[in-house]
C-alpha positions in Angstrom: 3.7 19.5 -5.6 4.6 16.6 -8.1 2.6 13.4 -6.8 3.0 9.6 -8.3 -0.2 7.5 -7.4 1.0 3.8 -7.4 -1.8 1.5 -7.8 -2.0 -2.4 -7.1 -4.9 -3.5 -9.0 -6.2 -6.8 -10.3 -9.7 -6.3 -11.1 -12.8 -4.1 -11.6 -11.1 -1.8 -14.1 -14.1 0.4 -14.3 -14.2 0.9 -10.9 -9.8 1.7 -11.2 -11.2 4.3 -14.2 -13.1 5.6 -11.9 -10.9 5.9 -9.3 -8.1 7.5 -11.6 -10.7 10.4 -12.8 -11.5 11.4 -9.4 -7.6 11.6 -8.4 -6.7 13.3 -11.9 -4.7 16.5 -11.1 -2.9 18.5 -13.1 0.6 17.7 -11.2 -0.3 14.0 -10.8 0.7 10.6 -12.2 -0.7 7.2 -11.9 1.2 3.9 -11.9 -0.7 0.7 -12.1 0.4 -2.9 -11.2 -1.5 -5.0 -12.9 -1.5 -8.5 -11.2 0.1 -11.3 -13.6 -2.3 -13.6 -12.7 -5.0 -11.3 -14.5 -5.3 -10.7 -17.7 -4.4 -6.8 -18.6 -6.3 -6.6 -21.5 -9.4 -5.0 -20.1 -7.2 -2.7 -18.1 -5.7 -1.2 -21.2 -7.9 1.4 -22.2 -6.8 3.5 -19.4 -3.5 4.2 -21.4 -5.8 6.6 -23.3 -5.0 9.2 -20.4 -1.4 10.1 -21.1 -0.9 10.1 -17.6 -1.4 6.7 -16.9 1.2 4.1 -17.0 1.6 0.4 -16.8 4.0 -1.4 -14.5 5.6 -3.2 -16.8 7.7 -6.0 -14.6 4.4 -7.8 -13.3 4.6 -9.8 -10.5 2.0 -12.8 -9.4 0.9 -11.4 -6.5 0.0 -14.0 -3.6 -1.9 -12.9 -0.4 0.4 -12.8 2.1 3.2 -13.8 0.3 6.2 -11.9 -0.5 4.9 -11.2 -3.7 3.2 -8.3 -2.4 6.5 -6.7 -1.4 8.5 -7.4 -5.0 5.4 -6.0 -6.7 5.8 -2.7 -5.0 9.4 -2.6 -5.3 9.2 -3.3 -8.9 7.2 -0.4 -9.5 9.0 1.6 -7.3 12.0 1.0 -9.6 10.3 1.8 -12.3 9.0 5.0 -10.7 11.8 6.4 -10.4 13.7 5.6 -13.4 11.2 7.8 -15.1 13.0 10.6 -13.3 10.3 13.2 -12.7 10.9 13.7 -9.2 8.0 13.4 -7.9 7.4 15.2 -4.3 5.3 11.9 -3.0 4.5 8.8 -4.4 1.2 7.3 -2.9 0.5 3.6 -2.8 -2.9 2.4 -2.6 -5.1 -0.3 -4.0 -7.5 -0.3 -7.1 -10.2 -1.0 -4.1 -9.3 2.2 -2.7 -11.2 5.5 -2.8 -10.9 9.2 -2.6 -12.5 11.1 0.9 -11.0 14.2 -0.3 -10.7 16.1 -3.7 -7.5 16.3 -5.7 -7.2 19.6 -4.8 -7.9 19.1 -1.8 -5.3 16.3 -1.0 -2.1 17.9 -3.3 -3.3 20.7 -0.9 -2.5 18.8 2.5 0.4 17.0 1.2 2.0 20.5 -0.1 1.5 21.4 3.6 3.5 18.7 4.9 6.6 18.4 3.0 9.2 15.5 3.7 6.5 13.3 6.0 6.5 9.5 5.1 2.6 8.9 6.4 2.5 4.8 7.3 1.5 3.0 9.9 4.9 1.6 12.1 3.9 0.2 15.6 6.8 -1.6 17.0 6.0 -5.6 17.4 7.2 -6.5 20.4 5.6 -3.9 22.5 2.7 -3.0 20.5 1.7 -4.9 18.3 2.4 -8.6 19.3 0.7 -10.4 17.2 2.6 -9.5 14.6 5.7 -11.2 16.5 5.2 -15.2 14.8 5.6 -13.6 11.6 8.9 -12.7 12.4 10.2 -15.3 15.1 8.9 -18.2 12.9 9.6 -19.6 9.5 6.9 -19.3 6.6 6.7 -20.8 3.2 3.3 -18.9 2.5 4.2 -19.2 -1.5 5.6 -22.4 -1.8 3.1 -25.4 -2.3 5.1 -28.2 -2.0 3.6 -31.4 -0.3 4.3 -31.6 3.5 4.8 -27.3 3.6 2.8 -27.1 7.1 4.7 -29.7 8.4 8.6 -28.5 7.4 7.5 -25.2 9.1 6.4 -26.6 12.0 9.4 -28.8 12.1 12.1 -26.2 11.4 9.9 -23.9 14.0 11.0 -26.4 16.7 13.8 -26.8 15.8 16.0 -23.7 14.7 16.2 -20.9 17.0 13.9 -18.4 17.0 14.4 -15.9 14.1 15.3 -12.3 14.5 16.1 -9.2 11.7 19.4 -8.6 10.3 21.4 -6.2 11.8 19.3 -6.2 15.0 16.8 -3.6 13.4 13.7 -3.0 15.1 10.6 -4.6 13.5 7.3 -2.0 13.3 4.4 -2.3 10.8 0.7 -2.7 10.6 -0.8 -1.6 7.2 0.5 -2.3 3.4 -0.9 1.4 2.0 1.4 4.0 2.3 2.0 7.4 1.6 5.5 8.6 1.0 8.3 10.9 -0.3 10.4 9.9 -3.2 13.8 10.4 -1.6 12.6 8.0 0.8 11.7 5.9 -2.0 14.9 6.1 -3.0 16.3 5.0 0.3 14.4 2.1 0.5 15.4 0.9 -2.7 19.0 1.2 -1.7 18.9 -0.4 1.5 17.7 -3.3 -0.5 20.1 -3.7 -3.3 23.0 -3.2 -0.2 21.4 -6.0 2.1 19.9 -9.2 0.4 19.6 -10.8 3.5 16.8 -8.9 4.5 14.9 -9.6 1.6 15.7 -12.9 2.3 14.6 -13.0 5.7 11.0 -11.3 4.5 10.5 -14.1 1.9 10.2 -16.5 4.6 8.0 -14.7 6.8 4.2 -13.9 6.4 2.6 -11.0 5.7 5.7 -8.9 5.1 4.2 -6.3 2.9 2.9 -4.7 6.4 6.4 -4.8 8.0 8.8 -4.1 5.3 9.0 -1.0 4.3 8.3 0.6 7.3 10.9 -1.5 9.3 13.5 0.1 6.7 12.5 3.6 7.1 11.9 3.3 10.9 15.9 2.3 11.4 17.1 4.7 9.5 17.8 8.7 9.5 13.5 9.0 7.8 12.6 7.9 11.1 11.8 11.3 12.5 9.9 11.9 9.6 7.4 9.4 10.0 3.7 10.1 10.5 2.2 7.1 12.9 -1.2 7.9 10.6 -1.7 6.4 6.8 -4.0 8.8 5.6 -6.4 5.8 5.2 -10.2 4.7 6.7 -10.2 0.8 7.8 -13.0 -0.7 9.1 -12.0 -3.6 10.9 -14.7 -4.3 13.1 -16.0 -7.5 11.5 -12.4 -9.1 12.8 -11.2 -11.5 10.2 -8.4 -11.3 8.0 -9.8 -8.7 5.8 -11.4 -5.2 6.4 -15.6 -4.8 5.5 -16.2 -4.1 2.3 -17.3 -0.3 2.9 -21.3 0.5 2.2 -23.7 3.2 2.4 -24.1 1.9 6.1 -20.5 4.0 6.3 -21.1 6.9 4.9 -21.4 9.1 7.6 -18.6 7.7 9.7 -16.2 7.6 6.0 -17.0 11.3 5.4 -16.3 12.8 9.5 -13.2 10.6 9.7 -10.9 13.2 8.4 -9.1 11.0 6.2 -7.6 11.4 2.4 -8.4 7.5 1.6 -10.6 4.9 2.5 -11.0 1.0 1.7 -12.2 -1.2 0.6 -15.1 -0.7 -2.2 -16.3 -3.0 -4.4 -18.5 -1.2 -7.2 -20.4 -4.9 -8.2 -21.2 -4.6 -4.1 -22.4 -0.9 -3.7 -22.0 1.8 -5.6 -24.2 4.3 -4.2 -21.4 4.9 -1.6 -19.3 5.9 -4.3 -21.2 8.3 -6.0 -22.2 9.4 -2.4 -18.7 10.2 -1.6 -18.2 12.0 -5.1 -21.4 14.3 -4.3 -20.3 15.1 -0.6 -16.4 16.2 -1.9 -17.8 18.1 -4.5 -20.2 20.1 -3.0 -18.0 20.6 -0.2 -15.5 21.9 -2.9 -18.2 24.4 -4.7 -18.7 25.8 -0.7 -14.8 26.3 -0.4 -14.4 28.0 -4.1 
């Protein structure tokens, strides 16, 4: 089982090192995005593990913004043109972390062939606060004087926005966890309708609706897992999840999940090395 670990990352490269190692398998590749607002300089050691490669079409990467959405798709692209065929292709975050070993996680994936694992509950029934993001007009990248007030203006104005093609809109989370055929899909459904990608450039937040809102209208619907492989803790209510602490480490290690987020090594690192003692003494019972 061939897997591609696609990584968005724009800091903390010794904490991404780190992350690398403990997700280095045999059959496994890893694909970093460097943000172009970072320098990549002090990522570029990591070459040095021939399994490591650079997104090379960078994108400046703007929370919120449609950025986050060419970013993937870039690497995506460049993904596949390598033409390894890769069973899944994984995309997480440099502030991600492993709950499982390699092993163990080639393991469950071999087990569940064809599954795309993402988050996708649908807007307008479930979740509905998602629905302004797609009913209203954003500009979240563009800084141009008087930006609140043309969206509010065109918000009154216009008529309420709705997808192309009367697709269904479902989403929650960015991090995903799929195959590379419907990779593949993906990337065809958007070179065959560029107004979709418009629509999306004008909305907010649409790295949590995109690519699930493709998959979830097409034939990979019935392949869809409602279950991202991925621990959140969301309880401090915000925009962003808590940064994750020894304070989680029991709840991290019974959740049953392959992932979690989001670490910060400068923060806490005794949860990491916590996590890597708990996985590999649990992998020394199971050998």
């Amino acid at each position: 089982m061939k897997l591609a670990h696609l990584i968005l990352a724009h800091k903390n490269p010794g904490q991404l090192a780190r992350l690398i190692a403990r997700l280095a398998h045999a059959d496994s590749h890893f694909y970093i995005h460097i943000d172009q607002k970072t320098d990549i300089t002090p990522f570029l050691f990591l070459t040095e593990n021939q399994n490591v490669f650079f997104i090379s079409n960078r994108v400046r990467v703007f929370w919120a913004g449609y950025s986050q959405v060419q970013s993937t798709l870039n690497s995506f692209e460049e993904i596949i043109a390598r033409g390894n065929n890769y069973d899944y292709i994984n995309l997480i975050s440099g502030q991600d972390y492993p709950l499982q070993s390699a092993t163990g996680i080639h393991r469950y994936l071999s087990e569940n062939p064809g599954k795309a694992f993402m988050e996708y509950y649908p807007v307008y029934t479930v979740w509905k606060e998602a629905i302004p993001r797609i009913s209203e007009y954003f500009f979240t990248e563009s800084s141009f004087p008087g930006k609140y007030y043309v969206e509010q203006l065109l918000n009154k104005l216009l008529p309420v926005r709705k997808l192309p093609g009367a697709m269904e809109p479902v989403g929650r989370s960015t991090w995903f966890t799929i195959t590379s055929g419907q990779v593949a899909y993906i990337l065809d459904f958007v070179r065959i309708h560029p107004a979709y990608v418009r629509f999306f450039k004008k909305s907010w937040g649409a790295d949590e609706l995109f690519f699930q809102t493709i998959l979830y209208n097409s034939p990979a619907k019935k392949d869809m897992v409602n279950n991202n492989l991925l621990y959140v803790d969301w309880s401090k209510g915000g925009p962003n999840p808590k940064m994750l602490t020894m304070a989680d480490a029991g709840a991290l290690m019974s959740s049953g999940k392959l992932w979690a987020r989001k670490f910060d090594d400068t923060v806490d690192k005794e949860i990491l090395d916590y996590i890597d003692k708990a996985i590999d003494q649990n992998s020394s019972k199971d050998s």
